[in-house]
Backbone as a chain_set.jsonl record, in Angstrom:
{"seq": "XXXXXXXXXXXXXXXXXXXXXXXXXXXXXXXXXXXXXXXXXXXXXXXXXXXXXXXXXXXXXXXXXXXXXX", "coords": {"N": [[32.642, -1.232, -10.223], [29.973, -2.464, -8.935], [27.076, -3.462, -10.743], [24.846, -4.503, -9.774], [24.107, -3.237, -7.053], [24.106, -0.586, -7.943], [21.641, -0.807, -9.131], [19.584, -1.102, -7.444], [19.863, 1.151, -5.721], [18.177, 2.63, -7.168], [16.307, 1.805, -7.617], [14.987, 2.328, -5.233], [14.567, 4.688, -5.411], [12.15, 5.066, -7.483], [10.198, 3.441, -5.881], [9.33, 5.299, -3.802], [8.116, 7.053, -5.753], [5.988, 6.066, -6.791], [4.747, 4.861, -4.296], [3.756, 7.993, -3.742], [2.543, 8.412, -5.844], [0.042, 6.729, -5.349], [-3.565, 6.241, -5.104], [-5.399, 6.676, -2.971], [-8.753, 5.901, -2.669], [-9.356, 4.345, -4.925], [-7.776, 2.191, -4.3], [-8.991, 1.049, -2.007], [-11.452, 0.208, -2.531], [-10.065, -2.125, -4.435], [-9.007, -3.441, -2.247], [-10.939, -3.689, -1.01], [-12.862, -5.8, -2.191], [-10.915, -7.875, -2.887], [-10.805, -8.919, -0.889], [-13.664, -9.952, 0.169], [-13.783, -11.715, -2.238], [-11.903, -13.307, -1.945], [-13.065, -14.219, 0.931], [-15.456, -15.142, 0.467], [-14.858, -17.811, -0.964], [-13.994, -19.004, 0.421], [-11.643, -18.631, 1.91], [-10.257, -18.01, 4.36], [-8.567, -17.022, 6.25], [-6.085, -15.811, 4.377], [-8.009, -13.975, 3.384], [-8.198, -12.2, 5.428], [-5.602, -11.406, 6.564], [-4.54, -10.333, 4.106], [-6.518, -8.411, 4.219], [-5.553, -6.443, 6.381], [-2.771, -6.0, 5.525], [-3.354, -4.523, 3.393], [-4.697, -2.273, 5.475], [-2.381, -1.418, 6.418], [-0.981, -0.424, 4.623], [-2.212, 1.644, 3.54], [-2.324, 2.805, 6.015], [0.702, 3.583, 6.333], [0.716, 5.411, 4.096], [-0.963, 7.447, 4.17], [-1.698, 11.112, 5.318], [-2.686, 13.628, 7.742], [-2.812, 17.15, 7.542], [-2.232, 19.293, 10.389], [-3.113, 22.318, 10.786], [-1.786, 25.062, 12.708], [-3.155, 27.87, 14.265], [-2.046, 30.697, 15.509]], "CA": [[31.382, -0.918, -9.557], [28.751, -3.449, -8.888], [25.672, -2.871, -11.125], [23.284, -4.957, -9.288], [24.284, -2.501, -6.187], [23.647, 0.516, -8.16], [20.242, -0.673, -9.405], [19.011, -1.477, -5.504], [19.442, 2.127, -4.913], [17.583, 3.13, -8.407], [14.791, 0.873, -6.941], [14.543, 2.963, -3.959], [13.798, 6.536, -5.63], [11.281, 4.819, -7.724], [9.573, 3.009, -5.171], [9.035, 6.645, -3.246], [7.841, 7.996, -6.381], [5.262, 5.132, -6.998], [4.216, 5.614, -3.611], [3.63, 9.1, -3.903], [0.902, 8.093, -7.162], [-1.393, 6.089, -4.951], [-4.624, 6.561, -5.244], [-6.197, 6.285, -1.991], [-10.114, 5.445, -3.103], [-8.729, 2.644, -5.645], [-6.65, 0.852, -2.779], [-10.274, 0.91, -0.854], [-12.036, -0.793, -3.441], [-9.292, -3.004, -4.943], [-8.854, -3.964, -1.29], [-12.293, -4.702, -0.067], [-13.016, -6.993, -3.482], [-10.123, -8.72, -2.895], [-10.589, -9.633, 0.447], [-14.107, -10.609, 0.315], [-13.598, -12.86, -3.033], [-11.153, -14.756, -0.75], [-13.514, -15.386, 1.755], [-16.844, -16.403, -0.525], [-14.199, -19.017, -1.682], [-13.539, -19.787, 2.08], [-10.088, -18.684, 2.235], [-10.579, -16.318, 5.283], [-6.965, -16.318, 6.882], [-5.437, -15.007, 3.526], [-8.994, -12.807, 3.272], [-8.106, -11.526, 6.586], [-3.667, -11.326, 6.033], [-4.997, -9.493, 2.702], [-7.416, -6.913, 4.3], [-4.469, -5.951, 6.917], [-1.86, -5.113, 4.551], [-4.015, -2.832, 2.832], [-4.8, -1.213, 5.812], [-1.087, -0.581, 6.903], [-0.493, 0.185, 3.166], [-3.32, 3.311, 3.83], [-2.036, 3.782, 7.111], [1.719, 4.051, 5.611], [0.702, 6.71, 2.908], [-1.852, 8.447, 4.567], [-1.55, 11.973, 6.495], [-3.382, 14.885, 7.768], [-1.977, 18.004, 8.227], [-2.576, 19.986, 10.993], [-3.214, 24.084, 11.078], [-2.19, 25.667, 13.873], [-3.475, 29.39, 14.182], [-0.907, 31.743, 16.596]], "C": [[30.378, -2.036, -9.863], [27.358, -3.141, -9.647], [24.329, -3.264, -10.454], [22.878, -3.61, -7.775], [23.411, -0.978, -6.958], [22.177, 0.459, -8.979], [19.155, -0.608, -8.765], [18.49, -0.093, -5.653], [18.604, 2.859, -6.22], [16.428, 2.836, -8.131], [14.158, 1.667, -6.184], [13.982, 4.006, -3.888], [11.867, 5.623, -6.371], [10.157, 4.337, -6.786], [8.807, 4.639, -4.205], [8.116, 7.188, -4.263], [5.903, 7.033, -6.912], [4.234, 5.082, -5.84], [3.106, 6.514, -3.013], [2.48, 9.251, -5.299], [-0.22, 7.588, -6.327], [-2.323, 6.49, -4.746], [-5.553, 5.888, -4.207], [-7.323, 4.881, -1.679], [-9.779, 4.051, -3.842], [-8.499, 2.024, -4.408], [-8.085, 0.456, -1.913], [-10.444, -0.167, -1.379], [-11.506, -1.863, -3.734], [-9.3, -3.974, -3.075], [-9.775, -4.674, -0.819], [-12.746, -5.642, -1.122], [-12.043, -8.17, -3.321], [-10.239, -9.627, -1.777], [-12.284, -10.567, 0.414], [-14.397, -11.862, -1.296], [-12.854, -13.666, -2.224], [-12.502, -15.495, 0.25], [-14.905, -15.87, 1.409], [-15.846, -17.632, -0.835], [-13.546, -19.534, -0.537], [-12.118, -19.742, 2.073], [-9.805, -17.374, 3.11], [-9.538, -16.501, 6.171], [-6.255, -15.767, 5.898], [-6.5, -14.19, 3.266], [-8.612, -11.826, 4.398], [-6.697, -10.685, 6.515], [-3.965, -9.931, 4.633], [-5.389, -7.591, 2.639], [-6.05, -5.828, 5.616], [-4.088, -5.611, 6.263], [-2.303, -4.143, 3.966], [-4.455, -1.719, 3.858], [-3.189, -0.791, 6.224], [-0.628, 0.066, 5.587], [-1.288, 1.626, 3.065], [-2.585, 4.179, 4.754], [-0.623, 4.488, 6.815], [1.68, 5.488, 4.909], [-0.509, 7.688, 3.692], [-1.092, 9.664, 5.773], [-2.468, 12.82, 6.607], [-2.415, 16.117, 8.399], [-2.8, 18.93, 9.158], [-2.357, 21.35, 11.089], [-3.019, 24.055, 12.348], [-1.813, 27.276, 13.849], [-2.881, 29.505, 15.471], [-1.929, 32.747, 16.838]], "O": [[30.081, -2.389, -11.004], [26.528, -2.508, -8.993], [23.221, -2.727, -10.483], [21.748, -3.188, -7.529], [22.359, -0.485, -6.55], [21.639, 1.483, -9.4], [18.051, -0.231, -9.158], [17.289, 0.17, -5.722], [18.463, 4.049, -5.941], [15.489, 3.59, -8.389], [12.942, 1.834, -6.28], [13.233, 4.452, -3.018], [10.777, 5.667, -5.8], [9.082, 4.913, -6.954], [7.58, 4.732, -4.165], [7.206, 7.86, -3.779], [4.902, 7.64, -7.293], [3.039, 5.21, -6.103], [2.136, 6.269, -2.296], [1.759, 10.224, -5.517], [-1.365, 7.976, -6.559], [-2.212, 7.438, -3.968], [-6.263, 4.9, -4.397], [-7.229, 3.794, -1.11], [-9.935, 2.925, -3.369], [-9.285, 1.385, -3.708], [-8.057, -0.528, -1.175], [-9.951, -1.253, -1.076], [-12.179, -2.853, -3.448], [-9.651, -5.152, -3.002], [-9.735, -5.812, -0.351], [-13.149, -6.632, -0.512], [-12.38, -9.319, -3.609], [-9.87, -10.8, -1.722], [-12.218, -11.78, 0.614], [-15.238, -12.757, -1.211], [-13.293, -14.754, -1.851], [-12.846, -16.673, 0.34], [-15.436, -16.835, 1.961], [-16.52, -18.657, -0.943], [-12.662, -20.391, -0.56], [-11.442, -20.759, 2.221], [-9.37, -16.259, 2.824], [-9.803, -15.872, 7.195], [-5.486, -14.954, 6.413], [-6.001, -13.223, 2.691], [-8.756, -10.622, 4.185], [-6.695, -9.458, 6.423], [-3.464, -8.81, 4.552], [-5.126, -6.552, 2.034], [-5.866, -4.617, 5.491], [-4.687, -4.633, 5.817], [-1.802, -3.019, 3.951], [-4.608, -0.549, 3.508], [-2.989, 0.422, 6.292], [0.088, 1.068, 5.602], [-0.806, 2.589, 2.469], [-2.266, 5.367, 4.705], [-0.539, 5.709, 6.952], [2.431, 6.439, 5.127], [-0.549, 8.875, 3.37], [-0.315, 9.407, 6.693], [-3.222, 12.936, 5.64], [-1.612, 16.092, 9.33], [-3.913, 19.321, 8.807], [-1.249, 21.638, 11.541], [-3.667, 23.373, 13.141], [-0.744, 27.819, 13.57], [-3.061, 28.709, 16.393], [-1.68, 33.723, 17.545]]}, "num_chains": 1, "name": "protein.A"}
């Protein structure tokens, strides 16, 4: 048995479970600091590349659930 194989899929629960910790509000903050330190330091295509990922990284983990009353 291959160990590097069976550590891949060891990767894969964790990663779910890691996930499943994120802390919304942080990711805001951490996100919008990050992005505009890039571009005070004039680096506004990786300020920009930066502020994307964090939002698909929101949009990824985020849901709402919907009620529906019968």
């Amino acid at each position: 048995m291959d160990t590097a194989a069976a550590s891949d899929d060891d990767d894969d629960d964790d990663d779910d479970v890691c996930v499943a910790d994120i802390n919304m509000p942080v990711v805001g903050v951490h996100a919008a600091q990050q992005s505009s330190k890039m571009a005070l330091e004039g680096q506004y295509t990786p300020s920009r590349l930066n502020a994307f990922m964090y939002q698909r990284l929101v949009a990824r983990n985020s849901y709402v659930v919907t009620i529906v009353h019968c």
